[in-house]
TORROFI-9999 format. One record per residue (C-alpha): chain; residue number from 1; x, y, z. Coordinates in steps of 0.5 Angstrom, whole numbers, padded with zeros to 4 digits. Example, Ala and Ser with C-alpha at 12.3 -4.5 7.8 and 13.67 -1.06 7.14 Angstrom:
2
c:k:xx:yy:zz
A:1:0025:-0009:0016
A:2:0027:-0002:0014
***
This chain:
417
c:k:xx:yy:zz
A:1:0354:-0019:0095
A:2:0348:-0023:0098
A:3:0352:-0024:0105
A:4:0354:-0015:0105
A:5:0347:-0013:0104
A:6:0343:-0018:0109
A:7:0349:-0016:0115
A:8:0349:-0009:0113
A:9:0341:-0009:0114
A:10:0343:-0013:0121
A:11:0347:-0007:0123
A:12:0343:-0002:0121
A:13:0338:-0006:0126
A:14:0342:-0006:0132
A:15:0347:0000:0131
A:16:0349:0003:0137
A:17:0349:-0003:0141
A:18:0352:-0010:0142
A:19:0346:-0012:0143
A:20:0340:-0011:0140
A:21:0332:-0014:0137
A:22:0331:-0015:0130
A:23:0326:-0017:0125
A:24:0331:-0019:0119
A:25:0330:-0020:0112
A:26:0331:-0025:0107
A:27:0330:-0027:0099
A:28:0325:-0032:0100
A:29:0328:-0035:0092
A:30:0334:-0036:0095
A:31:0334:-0037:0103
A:32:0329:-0042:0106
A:33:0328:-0039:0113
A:34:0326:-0046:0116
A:35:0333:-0049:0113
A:36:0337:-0042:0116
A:37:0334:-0043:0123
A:38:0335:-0050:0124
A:39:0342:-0050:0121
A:40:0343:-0043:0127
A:41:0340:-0047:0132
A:42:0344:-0054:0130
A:43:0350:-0048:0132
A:44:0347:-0048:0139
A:45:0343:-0041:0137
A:46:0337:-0041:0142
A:47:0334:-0035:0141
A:48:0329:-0038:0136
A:49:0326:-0033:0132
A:50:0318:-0033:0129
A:51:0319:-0034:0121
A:52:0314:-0031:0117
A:53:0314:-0030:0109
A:54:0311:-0024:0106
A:55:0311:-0024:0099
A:56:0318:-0026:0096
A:57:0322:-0024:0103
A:58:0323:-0028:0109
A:59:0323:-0025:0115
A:60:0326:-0027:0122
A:61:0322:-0024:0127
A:62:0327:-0024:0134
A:63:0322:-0022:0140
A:64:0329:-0023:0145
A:65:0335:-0019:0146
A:66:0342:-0023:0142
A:67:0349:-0022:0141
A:68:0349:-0019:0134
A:69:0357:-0021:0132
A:70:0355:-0028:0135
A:71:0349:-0028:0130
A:72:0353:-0025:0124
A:73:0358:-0030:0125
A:74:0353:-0037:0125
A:75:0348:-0033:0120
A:76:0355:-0033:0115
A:77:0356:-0040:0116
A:78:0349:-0042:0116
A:79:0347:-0038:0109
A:80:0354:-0041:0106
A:81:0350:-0049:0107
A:82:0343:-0046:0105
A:83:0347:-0042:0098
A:84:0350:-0048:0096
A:85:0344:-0053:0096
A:86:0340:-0047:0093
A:87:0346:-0047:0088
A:88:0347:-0055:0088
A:89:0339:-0055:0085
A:90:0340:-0050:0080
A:91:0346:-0054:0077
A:92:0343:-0060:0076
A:93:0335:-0057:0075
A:94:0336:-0059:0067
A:95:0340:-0066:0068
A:96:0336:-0073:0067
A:97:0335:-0077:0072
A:98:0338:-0084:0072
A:99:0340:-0085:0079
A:100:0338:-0092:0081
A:101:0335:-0095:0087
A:102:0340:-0099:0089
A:103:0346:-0092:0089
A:104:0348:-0092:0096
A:105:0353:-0087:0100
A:106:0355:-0086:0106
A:107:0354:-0079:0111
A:108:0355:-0077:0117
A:109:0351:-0074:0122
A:110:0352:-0072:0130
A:111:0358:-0078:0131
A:112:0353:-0083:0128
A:113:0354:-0086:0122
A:114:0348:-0087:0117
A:115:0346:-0090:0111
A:116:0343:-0086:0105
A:117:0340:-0089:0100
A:118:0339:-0084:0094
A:119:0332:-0086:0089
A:120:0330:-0085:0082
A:121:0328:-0077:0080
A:122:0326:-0076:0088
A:123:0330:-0071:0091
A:124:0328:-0075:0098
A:125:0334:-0079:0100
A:126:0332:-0086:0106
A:127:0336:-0086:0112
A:128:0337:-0092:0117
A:129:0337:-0088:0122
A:130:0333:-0081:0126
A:131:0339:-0077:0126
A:132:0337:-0071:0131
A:133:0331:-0076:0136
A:134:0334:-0082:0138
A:135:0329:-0085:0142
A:136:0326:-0087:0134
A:137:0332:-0091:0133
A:138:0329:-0095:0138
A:139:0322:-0097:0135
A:140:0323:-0101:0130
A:141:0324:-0097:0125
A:142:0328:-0098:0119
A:143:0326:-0092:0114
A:144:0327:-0084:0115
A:145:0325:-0079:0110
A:146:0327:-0072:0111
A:147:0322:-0068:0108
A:148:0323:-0060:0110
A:149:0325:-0063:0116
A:150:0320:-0067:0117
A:151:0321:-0075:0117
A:152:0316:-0080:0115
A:153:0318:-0086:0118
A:154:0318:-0094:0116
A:155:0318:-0101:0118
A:156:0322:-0106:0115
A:157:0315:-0109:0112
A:158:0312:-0103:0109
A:159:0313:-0103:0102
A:160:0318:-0098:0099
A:161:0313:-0095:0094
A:162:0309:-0093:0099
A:163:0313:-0090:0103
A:164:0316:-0085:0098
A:165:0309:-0084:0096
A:166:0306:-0081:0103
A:167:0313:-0078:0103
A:168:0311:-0074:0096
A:169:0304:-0073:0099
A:170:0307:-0069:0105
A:171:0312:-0065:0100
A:172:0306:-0063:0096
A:173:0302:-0061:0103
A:174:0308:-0057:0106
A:175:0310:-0055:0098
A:176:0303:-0054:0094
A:177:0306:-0050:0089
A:178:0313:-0054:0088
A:179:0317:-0049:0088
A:180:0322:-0052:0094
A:181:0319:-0048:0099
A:182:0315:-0049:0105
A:183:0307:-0045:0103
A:184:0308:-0043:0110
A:185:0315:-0043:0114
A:186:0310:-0041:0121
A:187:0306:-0048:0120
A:188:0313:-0052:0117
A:189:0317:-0050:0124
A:190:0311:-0052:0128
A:191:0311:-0058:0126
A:192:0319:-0059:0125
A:193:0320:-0056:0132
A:194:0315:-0061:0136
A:195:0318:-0066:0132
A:196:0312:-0070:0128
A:197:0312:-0075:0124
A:198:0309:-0080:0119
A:199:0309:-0086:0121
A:200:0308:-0091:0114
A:201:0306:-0096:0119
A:202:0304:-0104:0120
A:203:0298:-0104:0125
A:204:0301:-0110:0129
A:205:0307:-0106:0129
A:206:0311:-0111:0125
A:207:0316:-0117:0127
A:208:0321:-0112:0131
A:209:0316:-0106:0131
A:210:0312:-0102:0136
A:211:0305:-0100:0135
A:212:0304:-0093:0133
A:213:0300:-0093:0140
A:214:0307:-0095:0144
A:215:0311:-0090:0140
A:216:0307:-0086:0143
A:217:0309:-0087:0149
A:218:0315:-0089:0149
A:219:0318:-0083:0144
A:220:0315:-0078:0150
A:221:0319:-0072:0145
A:222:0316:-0074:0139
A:223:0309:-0072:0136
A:224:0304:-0076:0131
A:225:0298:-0073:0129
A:226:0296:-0079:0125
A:227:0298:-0085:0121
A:228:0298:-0089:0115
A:229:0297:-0096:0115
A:230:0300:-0103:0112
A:231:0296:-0109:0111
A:232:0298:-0115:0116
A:233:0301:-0121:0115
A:234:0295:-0123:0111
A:235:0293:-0118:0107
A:236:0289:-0114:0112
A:237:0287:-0107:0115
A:238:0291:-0103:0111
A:239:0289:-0097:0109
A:240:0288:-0094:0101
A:241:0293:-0093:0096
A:242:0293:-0089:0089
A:243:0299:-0089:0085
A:244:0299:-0083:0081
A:245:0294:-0079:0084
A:246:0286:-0079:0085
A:247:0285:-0075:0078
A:248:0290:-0077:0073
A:249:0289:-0084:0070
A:250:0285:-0086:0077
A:251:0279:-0082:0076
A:252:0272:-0084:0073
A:253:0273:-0078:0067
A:254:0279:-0081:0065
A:255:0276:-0089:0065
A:256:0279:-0091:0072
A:257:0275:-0094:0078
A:258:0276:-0087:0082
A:259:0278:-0090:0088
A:260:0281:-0086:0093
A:261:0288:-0085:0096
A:262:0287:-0085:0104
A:263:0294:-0082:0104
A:264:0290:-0074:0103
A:265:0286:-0075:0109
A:266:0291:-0078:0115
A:267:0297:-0073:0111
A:268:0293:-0067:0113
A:269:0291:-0069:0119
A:270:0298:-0069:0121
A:271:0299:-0062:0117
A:272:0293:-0060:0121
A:273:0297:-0058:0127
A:274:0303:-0056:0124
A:275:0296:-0050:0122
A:276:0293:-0050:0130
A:277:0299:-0048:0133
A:278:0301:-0044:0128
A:279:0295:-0040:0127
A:280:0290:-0041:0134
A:281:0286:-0036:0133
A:282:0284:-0038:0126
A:283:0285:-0046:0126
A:284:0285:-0047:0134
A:285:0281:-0055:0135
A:286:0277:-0053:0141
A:287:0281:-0056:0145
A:288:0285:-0055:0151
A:289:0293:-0056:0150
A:290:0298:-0054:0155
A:291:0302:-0051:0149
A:292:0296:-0047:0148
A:293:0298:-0041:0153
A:294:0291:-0042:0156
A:295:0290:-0043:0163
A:296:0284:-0045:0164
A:297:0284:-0053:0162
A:298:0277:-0054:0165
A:299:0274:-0050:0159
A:300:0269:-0053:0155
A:301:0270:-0055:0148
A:302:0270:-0050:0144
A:303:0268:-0045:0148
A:304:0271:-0038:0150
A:305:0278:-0038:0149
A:306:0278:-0045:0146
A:307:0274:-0043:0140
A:308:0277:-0040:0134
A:309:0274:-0039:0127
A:310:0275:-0047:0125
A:311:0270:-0049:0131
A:312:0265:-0043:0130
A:313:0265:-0046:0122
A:314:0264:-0053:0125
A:315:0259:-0050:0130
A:316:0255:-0048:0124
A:317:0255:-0054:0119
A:318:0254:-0058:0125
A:319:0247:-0055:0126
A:320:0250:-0052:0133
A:321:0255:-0054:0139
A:322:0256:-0060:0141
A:323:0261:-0062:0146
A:324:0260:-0069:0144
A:325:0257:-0072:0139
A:326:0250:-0072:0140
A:327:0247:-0079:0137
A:328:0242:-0075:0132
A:329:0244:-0068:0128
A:330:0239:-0063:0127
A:331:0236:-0063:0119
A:332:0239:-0057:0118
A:333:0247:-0060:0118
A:334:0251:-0061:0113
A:335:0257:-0064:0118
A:336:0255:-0070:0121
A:337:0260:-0074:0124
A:338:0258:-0080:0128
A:339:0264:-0084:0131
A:340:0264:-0083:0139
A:341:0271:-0083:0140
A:342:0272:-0077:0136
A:343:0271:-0071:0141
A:344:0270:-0064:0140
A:345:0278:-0063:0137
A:346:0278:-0069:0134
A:347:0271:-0067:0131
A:348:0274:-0060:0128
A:349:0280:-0064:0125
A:350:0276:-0068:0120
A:351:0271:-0062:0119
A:352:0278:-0058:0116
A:353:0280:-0064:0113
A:354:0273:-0065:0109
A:355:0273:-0057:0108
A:356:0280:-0058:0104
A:357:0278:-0063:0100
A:358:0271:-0061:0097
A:359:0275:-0054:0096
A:360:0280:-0057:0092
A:361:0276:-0061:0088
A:362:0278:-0068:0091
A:363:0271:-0070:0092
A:364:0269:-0068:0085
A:365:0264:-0073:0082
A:366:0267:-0073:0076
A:367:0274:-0075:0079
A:368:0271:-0081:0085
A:369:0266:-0083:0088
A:370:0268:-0081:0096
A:371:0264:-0076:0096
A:372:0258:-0081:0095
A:373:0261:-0086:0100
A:374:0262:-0080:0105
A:375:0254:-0077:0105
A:376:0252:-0080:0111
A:377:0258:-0075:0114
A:378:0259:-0070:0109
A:379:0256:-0068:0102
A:380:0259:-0062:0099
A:381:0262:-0065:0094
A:382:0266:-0059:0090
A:383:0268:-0051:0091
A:384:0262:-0049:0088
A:385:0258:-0052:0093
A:386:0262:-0050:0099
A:387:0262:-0044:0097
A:388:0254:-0043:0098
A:389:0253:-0047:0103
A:390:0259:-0047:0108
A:391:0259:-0039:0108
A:392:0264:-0040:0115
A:393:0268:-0046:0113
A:394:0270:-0043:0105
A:395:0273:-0037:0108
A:396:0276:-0039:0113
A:397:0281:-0043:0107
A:398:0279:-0037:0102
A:399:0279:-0031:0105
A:400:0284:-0029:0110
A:401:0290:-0029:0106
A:402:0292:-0036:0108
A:403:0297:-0041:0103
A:404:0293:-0047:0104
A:405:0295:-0053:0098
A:406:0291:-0050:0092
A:407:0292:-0057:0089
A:408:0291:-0065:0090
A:409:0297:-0068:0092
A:410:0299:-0074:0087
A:411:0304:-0076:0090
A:412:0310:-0074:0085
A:413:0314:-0068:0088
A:414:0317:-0064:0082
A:415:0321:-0059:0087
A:416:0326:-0060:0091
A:417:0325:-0060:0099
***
């Protein structure tokens, strides 16, 4: 009955012609739209369409022409793969979890053989192998976890308990709310299209490994917006990590030490694209991309046609405009980022990132002490105080409708992605 009803709103879309443009419509509790789109053009569908969730629909917006019967033929072999894993959730939902970490099966996926590795509760299953980019098959990569199309990958040195919990980190970026559905399908496409990813990553690129900085190079289609770090052979330079969340058993008003989980920052910086690209208008960084669709790259940060809501909050917690960071900020700054590598888009990537943190009650006083750490860059520790200080910043991520995470990530992903 679901398959008549979404073909009949196709045809009456496009009656009358064997050809036709459409925006279509889906029910978002039983369609993911990402899925949909990815599995048509795995099918060798090319008419990409913009995906956008209005309410409890998921809409595909086709701004070319296409063949309507083409369509409807790939769409019913689509919907079939996405209706059954919905189907395959809603089965085993109530069932304990007990499969163990060292259950293995064995999938294949575009002629390549992979090596699945089902663990614990987690719906993430560990590959040995990228399965659609085979240039990170290259790197030194030995762990690939999809997570709504997005992969976390891994070297054979970093820890597996780090590597899930960034996993589940980035889930609750993408699924705040745990439903098992991206919060926003238009940022997941961005991201997923333009291939990023997470790398869990030695800083010496470990025994076999690139570095991050040759991965870069190397893997040209690939996209990586930040990073986290394991420690070196001798214990050293890796980033912070906190089992269970920064809030629960961590946190000061729960008798912890309230250390901080650097996974909140690097994980959003990566997300952050996923919202620029999306929505430049809005989270523009300031500078100039060629994807942008901007002309002119010899604008100036954050100026004219590269400015956006984001840069003009920045501007404004930063006590002005400044192309570069300057060496002292004007007294009346609340947003005073020092390091002079970061330039102006880099500068309004970290100035996101403290504006979601504070908004989410991550920087709490009563849950760590990062806020404290953090004065000499940013001092707005709660909501409350966002609210009546960064009057540009608060409703950028309050009041335009936008379904930025809500909730701190603890690293324990209770949908299924």
């Amino acid at each position: 009955m679901k398959k008549v009803l979404i073909l009949l709103t196709i045809f009456l879309i496009s009656c009358g012609s064997e050809e036709g443009t459409a925006e279509l419509d889906y029910p978002a509790q039983e369609v993911n739209g990402v899925s949909l789109v990815d599995c048509l053009v795995s099918k060798g569908w090319e008419n990409i369409p913009t995906i956008e969730l209005r309410g409890d629909r998921v809409h595909l917006i086709f701004d070319e022409p296409f063949d309507v019967e083409r369509y409807d033929v790939l769409q019913e072999e689509c919907l079939d793969i996405v209706w059954q894993s919905v189907e395959v959730v809603e089965e085993t939902e109530e069932a304990p979890s007990n499969i163990e970490a060292d259950t293995t099966t064995t999938t294949t996926v575009a002629d390549t053989t992979t090596t699945t590795v089902v663990l614990d509760k987690s719906a993430f299953e560990i590959l040995d192998k990228h399965p659609k980019v085979e240039c990170l098959n290259t790197v030194g990569a030995t762990m690939f976890i999809d997570v709504f199309g997005m992969y976390v990958i891994a070297a054979k040195e970093s820890p597996l308990e780090k590597v899930l919990h960034t996993a589940n980190v980035l889930a609750q970026y993408l699924d705040n709310d745990e439903d098992g559905f991206a919060d926003d399908p238009n940022v997941l496409w961005q991201l997923v299209e333009n291939n990023y990813i997470m790398p869990v990553w030695p800083i010496d690129g470990g025994a076999d490994g690139l570095t991050v900085s040759e991965i870069r190079q190397k893997c040209s289609n690939v996209n990586i917006g930040a990073y986290m770090f394991i420690e070196d052979i001798n214990g050293n330079g890796g980033d912070s990590y906190v089992f269970g969340g920064i809030a629960n058993d961590n946190s000061f008003m729960n008798g912890g030490d309230g250390e901080w989980d650097a996974n909140l920052e690097e994980i959003f910086h990566t997300v952050t694209w996923g919202w620029y690209r999306a929505y430049p208008e809005y989270f523009a960084n300031g500078d100039w991309w060629p994807w942008s669709g901007i002309e002119n790259k010899d604008l100036i940060g954050g100026k004219g046609e590269l400015s956006s809501k984001l840069t003009t909050a920045m501007d404004a917690a930063r006590g002005g405009w400044f192309e570069d960071t300057p060496d002292q900020y004007p007294d009346n700054a609340w947003y005073t980022y020092v390091d002079k590598s970061c330039g102006y888009g880099c500068q309004s990537i970290e100035y996101l990132y403290w504006l979601l943190m504070s908004n989410i009650g991550a920087l709490d006083p009563s849950i760590t002490n990062k806020c404290e750490k953090s004065k000499s860059e940013w001092f707005i520790c709660t909501k409350e105080e966002l609210e009546q200080k960064d009057v540009l910043g608060f409703e950028l991520i309050n009041n335009y409708g936008f379904n930025l995470p809500t909730n701190i990530p603890d690293g324990n992903y209770k949908g299924t992605p």
